[in-house]
N, C-alpha and C positions, 0 to 999 in steps of 0.2 A: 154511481155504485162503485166502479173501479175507484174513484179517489176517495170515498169513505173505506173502502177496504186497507188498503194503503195505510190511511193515518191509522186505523184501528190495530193494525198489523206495526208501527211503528211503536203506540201507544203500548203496545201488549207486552213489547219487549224493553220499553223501557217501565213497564212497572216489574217486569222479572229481576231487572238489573239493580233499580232503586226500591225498596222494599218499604219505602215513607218519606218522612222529613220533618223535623222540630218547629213550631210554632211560637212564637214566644208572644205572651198574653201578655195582659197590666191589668192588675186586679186593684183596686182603691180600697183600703186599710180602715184609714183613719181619714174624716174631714172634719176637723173644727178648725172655722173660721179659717184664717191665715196661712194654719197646720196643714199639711195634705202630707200622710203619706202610702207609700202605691209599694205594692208587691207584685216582682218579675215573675211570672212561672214559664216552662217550655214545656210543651204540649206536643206531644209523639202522634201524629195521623198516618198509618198503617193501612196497609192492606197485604190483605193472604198472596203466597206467590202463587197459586193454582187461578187468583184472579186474573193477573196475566196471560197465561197460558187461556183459559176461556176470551180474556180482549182479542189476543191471535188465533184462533181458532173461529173467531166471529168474523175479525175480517180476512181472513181467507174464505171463507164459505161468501161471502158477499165479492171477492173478487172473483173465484169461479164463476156463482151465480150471473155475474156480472158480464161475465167473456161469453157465456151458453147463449145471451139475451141477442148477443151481436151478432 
């Protein structure tokens, strides 16, 4: 329980600090025969910053819970 608190508590504040990150896809266009062509896209995956804040909040309650047990 203490080391899931921990990473949870690690995890929480780096999703405060980093707010997502760019994806980059390959979407296939055109195939005939020989022909192939592909289009780049970048793809934004987000999350809300009060996510964070609930990930830290999760694992502190799991690291107290955790120390009460001992």
């Amino acid at each position: 329980m203490k080391v899931s608190g921990i990473i949870l508590i690690i995890a929480g504040i780096v999703m405060i600090l980093i707010p997502g990150f760019f994806v980059q896809t390959e979407k296939k266009v055109v195939d005939i025969g020989p022909v192939e062509i592909n289009k780049k896209e970048n793809r934004w995956i987000g999350w809300p910053t009060y996510a964070g804040g609930i990930v830290v909040v999760a694992g502190v309650v799991l690291l107290v819970s955790g120390k009460k047990r001992e």
